[in-house]
Every structure is written in structure tokens, then in C-alpha cells.
C-alpha positions as CSV (number, residue, x, y, z in Angstrom):
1,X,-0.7,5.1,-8.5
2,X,1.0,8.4,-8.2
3,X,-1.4,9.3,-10.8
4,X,-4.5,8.6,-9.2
5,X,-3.3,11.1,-6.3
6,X,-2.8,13.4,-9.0
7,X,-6.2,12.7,-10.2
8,X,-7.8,13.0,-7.1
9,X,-6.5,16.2,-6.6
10,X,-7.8,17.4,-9.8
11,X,-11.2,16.1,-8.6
12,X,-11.1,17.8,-5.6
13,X,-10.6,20.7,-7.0
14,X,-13.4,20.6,-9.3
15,X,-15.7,20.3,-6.5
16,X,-14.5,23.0,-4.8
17,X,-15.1,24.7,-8.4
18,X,-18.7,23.6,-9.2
19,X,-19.6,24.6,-5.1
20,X,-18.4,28.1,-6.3
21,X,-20.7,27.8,-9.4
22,X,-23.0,26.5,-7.3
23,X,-23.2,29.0,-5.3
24,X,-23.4,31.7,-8.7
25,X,-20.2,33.1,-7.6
26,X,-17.2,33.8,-10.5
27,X,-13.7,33.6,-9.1
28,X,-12.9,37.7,-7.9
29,X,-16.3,38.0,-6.4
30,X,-15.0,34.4,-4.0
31,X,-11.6,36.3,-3.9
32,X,-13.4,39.3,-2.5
33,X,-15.7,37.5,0.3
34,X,-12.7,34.9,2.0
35,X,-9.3,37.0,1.4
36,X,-7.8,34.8,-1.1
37,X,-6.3,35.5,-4.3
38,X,-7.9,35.6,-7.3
39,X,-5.2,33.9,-8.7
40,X,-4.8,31.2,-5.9
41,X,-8.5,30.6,-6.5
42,X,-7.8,29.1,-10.1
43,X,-4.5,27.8,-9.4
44,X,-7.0,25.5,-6.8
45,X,-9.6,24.7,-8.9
46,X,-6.8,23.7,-11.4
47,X,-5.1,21.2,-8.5
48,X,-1.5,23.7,-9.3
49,X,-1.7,24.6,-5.9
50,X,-2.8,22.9,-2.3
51,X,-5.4,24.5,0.0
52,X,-4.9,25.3,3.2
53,X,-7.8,23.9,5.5
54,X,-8.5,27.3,6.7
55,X,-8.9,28.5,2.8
56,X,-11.1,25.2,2.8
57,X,-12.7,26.9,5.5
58,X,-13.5,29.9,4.1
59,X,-14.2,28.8,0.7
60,X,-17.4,27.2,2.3
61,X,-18.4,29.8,4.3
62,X,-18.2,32.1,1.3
63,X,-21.0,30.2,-0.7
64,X,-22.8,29.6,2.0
65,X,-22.4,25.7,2.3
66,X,-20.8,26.1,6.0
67,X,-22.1,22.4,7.1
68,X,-19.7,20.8,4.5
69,X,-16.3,22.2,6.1
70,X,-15.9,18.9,8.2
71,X,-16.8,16.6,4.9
72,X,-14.4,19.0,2.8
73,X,-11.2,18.8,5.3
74,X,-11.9,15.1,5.9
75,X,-11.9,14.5,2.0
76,X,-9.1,17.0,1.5
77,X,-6.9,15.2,4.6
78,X,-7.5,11.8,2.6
79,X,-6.4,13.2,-0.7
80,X,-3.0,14.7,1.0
81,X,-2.2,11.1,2.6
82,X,-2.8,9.1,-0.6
83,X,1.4,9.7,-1.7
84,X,4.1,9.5,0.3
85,X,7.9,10.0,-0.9
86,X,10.5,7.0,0.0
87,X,13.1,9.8,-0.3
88,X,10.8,12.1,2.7
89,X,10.4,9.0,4.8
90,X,14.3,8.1,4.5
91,X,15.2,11.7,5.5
92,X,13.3,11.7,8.5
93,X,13.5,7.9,9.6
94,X,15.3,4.9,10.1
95,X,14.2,1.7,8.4
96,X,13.9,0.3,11.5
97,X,11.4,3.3,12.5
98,X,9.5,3.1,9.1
99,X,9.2,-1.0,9.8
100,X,8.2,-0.6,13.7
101,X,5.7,2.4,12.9
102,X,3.6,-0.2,10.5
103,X,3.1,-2.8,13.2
104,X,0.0,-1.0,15.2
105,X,-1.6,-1.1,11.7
106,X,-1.2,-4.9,11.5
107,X,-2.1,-5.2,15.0
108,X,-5.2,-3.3,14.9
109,X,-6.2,-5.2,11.6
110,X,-8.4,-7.9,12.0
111,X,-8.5,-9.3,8.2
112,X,-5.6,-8.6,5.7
113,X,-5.7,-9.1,2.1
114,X,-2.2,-8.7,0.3
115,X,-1.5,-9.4,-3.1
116,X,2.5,-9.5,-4.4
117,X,3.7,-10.0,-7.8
118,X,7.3,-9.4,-6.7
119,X,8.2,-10.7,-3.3
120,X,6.9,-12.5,-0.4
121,X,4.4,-10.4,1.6
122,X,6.2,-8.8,4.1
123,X,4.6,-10.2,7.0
124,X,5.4,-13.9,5.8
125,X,9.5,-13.1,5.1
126,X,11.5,-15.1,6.9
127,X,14.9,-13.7,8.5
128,X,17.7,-14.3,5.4
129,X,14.8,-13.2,3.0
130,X,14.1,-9.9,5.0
131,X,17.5,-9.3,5.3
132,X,18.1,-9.7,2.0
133,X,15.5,-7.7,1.0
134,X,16.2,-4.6,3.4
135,X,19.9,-4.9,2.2
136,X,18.6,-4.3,-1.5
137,X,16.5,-1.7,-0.4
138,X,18.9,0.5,1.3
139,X,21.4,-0.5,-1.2
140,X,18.5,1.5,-3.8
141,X,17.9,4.1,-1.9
142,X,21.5,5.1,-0.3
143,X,21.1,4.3,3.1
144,X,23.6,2.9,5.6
145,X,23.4,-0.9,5.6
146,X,24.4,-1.0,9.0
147,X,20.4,-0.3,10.1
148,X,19.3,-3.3,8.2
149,X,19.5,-5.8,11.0
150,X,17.6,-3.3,13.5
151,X,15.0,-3.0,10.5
152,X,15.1,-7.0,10.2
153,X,14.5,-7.4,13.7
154,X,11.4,-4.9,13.8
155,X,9.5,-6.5,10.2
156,X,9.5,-10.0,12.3
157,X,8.3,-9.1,15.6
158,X,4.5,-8.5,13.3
159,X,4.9,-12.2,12.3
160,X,3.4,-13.9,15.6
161,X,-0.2,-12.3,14.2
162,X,0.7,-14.9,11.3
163,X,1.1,-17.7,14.0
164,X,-0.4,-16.5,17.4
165,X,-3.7,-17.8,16.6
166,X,-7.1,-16.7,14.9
167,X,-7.2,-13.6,16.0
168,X,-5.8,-12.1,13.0
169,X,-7.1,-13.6,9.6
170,X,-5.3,-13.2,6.5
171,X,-5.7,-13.6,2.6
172,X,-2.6,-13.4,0.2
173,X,-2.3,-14.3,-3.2
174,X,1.1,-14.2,-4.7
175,X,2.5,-14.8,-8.4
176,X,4.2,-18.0,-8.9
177,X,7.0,-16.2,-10.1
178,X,7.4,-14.2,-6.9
179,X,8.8,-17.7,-5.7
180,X,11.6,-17.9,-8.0
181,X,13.5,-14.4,-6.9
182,X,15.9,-15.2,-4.5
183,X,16.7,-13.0,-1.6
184,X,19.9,-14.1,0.3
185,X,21.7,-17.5,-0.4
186,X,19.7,-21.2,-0.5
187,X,19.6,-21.3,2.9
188,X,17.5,-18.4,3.3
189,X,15.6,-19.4,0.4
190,X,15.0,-22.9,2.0
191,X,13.8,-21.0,5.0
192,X,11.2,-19.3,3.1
193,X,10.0,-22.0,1.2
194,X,9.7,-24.0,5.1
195,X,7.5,-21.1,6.0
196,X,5.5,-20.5,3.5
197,X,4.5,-24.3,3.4
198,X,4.1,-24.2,7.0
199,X,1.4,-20.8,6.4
200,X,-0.5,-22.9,4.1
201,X,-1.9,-25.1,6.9
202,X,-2.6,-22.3,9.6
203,X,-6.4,-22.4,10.1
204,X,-6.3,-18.2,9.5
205,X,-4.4,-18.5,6.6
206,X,-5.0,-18.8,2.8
207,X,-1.9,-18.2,0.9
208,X,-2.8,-18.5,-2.9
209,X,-0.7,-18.9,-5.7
210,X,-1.4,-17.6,-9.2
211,X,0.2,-20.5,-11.0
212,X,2.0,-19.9,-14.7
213,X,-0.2,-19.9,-17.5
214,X,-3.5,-18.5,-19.2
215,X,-4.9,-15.5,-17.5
216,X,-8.8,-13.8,-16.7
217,X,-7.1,-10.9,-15.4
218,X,-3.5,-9.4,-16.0
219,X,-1.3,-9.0,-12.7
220,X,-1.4,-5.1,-11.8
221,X,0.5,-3.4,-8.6
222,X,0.7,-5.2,-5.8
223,X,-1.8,-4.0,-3.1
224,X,-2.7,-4.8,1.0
225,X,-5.9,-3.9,2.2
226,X,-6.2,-3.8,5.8
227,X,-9.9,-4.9,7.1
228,X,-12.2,-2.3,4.9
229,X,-10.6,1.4,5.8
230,X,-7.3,1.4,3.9
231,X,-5.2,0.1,1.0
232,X,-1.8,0.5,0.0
233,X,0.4,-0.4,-2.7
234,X,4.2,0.3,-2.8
235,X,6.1,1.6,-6.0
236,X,9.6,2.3,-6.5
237,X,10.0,5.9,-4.7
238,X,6.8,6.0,-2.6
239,X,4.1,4.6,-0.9
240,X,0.1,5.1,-2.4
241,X,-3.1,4.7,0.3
242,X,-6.2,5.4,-0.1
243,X,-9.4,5.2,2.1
244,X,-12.0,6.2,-0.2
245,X,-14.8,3.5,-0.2
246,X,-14.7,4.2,-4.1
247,X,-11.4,3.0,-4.0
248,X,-11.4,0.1,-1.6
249,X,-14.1,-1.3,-3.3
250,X,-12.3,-1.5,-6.4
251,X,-9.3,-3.3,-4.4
252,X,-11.5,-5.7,-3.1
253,X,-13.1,-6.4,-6.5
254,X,-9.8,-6.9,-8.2
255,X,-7.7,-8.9,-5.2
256,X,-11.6,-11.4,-5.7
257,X,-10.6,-11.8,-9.0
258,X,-7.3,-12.1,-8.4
259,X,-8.3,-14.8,-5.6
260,X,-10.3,-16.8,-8.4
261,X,-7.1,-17.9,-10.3
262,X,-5.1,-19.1,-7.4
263,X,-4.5,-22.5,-6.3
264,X,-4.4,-23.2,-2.7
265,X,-3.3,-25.9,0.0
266,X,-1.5,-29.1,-2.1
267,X,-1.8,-27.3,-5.5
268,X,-0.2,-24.3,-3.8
269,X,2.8,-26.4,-1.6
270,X,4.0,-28.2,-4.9
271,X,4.4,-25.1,-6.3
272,X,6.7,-24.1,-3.4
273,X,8.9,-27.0,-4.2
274,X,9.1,-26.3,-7.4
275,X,10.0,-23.3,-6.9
276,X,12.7,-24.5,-4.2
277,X,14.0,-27.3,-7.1
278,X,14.3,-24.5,-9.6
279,X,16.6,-22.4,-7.9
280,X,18.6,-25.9,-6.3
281,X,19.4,-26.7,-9.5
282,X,20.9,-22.6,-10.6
283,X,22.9,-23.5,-7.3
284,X,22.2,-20.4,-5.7
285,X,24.9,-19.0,-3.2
């Protein structure tokens, strides 16, 4: 993911290259109409350096395409917000800031779509699993484990979307496996596995399950598409999101096919036990 940001920088700047072209200009001659560097010309065309919006600005201006600054910034916005560093985010916020600021995204979303190959969708995590969860996380990432209740606290107050209603519908297909890593002791894990049969018979719920076996299509990074404008997927040091229709088709197209080999409703609640059996019997604590 971090390297389709990287490639979308790359693309970007090729189009402010070929509007150059376009316009029959070589790279002194732009560097002698808007101010800039000859040098910091290439180094944008080449994505090695970030544009400013004002150089945006003037870039257009200078071959005589003024009507596509707001297209340009708007693109060039969009490109800047695709990656975002866990280490930034940490240095700047709690994680109960970073879970509280994603809850007017949820709220605002009328149709989510989340696909997990290694834990329980975030909005579905019940107390112990969350907790459990956060405690890894800031055990990862070095940060005080005395702000993982707060951060508990704030991921559960999103869940009454889950429950409230029919307000907010929701799609999630999850690998079987996903089941059968254990976050906090067997209580917790009991809890989850409650919930998540519970979820299966909400009337604005499907909760999918890729069961083991033969496959159409491989499992990939886990993604969440909210509505139609925005998709993220979470790596290990930062967050991708994209709202290029390009892209979010391609989400959708995948998280369909994805969709296509999971089993829902009684196939997908005896997979829950089987799950809670498996880790009975390892005598979790």
C-alpha cells in the first residue's frame, strides 16, 4: 500500500510533466515564467520532491491551463492523505484521540464494507478483545499502557451503529482464521464469539466468513470502505486511504469477490463455535 502512494506520486508528477509538454514548454523556459527552480522542476516531475500548492498554482498558469488549478490541488490534496505514519500519529496523539477522532467517520457512514484477515473488525471487538488488542498495540509501538483503557472506552462507544438499528448498514467478511487468534484470556474470547453470533442475526448485518479451504481469490490487505468516498487499509507502521474512484472501484470489486466465498448466517455461527472449541481445548488463559 505504501507503494501505491509512491506510485501515485510518480503519476502525478507525470501529469504535471506532459501539461508542461503539452504546453511546448522544456523545463528552464517553466522555471523562467513561475519562479521555480529548474531543478525543483525535475525533482517534481520525478515525484523526489512535493509541490507546494502555490507552485501547483503557478505551474498552471504558466502553460496556460489556469481552469485546472482546482482539479490539480484537489488531486494533489488526495495524493498527500493516501499515507499516514503510526509513528506521526503516536507523537501527536493519544490512542484514545486517534480511536475517538474515527467515530464521526462511522457516524457519517451510511454502508460499511470491512474485510479482516487478522482480527475482528474493529467496530465488532468486544471489551477483553479490544483491550487486548490496544495493549499489543502500544506494547508495538512503545506507548504507555496506561492510555489503553481510555482508548478501550472510545473504540466501543461507535459500536451502538452495530446495534442501534438500520440506520447504519454493514458488510464484513473475515477469514476463518481471524477467529482463532486470541486477544485476552477465554473469557474475553467467549465474549467475542457471543457477539459475533449475536451480529449474525442483526437485520443490518452480514458478517461473512471465508471458511478454510480451496480459494477463487487469495486473501490480500485488509480494507474498510466507508459508503463510496474512502477506503482504508491498515499496515504495520501506518495507515493507506484513498478516494480515487479508480481506486474505490477496485476495493469494491475485490471485497465482491471476496463476498462470493463466504458463508453466512448457520454456516457462519458453526464456524464461531468451532472456533470457540478450538481454543477451549489449547486452554487459553
Amino acid at each position: 500500500m505504501q507503494d501505491q502512494s509512491a506510485e501515485a506520486r510518480k503519476a502525478f508528477g507525470i501529469r504535471l510533466r506532459d501539461l508542461r509538454r503539452d504546453a511546448g514548454l522544456n523545463g528552464r523556459q517553466l522555471a523562467a515564467l513561475t519562479g521555480l527552480h529548474a531543478t525543483k522542476i525535475s525533482r517534481i516531475e520525478h515525484a523526489r520532491q512535493n509541490p507546494s500548492e502555490e507552485d501547483i498554482r503557478a505551474w498552471c498558469v504558466a502553460c496556460g491551463d489556469e481552469g485546472l488549478v482546482p482539479e490539480l490541488i484537489a488531486v494533489y490534496r488526495d495524493v498527500q492523505r493516501m499515507w499516514e505514519e503510526y509513528r506521526e500519529d503516536f507523537r501527536r496523539k493519544s490512542q484514545k484521540a486517534i480511536q475517538a477522532a474515527g467515530t464521526p467517520l462511522y457516524e457519517r457512514t451510511k454502508l460499511l464494507r470491512a474485510y479482516e484477515a487478522i482480527v475482528v473488525p474493529g467496530i465488532l471487538q468486544t471489551p477483553g478483545y479490544v483491550r487486548g488488542v490496544l495493549t499489543a498495540n502500544a506494547t508495538l509501538h512503545g506507548l504507555p499502557l496506561e492510555g489503553v483503557e481510555e482508548a478501550v472506552q472510545a473504540r466501543l462507544e461507535r459500536q451502538h451503529l452495530v446495534t442501534g438499528g438500520t440506520a447504519h448498514m454493514f458488510s464484513f467478511v473475515v477469514e476463518a482464521a481471524v477467529l482463532t487468534y486470541a486477544f485476552g484470556d477465554m473469557a474475553a474470547m467467549n465474549e467475542q464469539f457471543d457477539f459475533l453470533a449475536h451480529v449474525t442475526r442483526l437485520p443490518n448485518v452480514a458478517l461473512g466468513i471465508i471458511p478454510p479451504g480451496f480459494r477463487k481469490l487469495w486473501g490480500g490487505e485488509c480494507f474498510y470502505m466507508f459508503d463510496s468516498f474512502l477506503v482504508r487499509s491498515e499496515l504495520w507502521t501506518g495507515r493507506f486511504q484513498t478516494t480515487r474512484a479508480e481506486d474505490i472501484a477496485f476495493f469494491l470489486k475485490a471485497f465482491t469477490a471476496l463476498q462470493g466465498q463466504a458463508v453466512y448466517g448457520e454456516e457462519a455461527r458453526a464456524l464461531i463455535e468451532q472456533a470457540r472449541d478450538l481454543l477451549q481445548s489449547r486452554e487459553i488463559s
